[in-house]
C-alpha positions, 0 to 999 in steps of 0.5 A, a space after each residue: 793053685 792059688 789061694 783068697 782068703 776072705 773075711 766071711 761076713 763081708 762076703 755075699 756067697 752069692 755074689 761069689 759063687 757067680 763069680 766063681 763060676 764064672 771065671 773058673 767053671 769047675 776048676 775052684 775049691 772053696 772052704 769056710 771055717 769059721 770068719 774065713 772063706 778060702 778059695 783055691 782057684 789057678 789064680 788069685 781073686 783081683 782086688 776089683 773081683 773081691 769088691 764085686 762080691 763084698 757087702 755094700 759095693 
């Protein structure tokens, strides 16, 4: 498994639960504590993956 940490308040959370299930299904865990998101997935997010979900692309 593999891990993504993002910035939380960058991050519209719907925009990355579509994609999530998406490329995943149900194989992905997700975890927010406090400013950080964690994503555990079979591979890491792609830099063009982590863009589509942030604010303001």
């Amino acid at each position: 498994m593999a891990f993504t940490r993002l910035e939380a308040r960058y991050i519209d959370r719907d925009k990355l639960d579509t994609l999530l299930r998406k490329e995943f299904g149900s194989g992905y865990g997700v975890e927010a504590q406090g400013d950080v998101i964690e994503i555990t997935a079979s591979r890491q997010l792609t830099e063009a993956e982590v863009k589509s979900v942030t604010w303001g692309y």
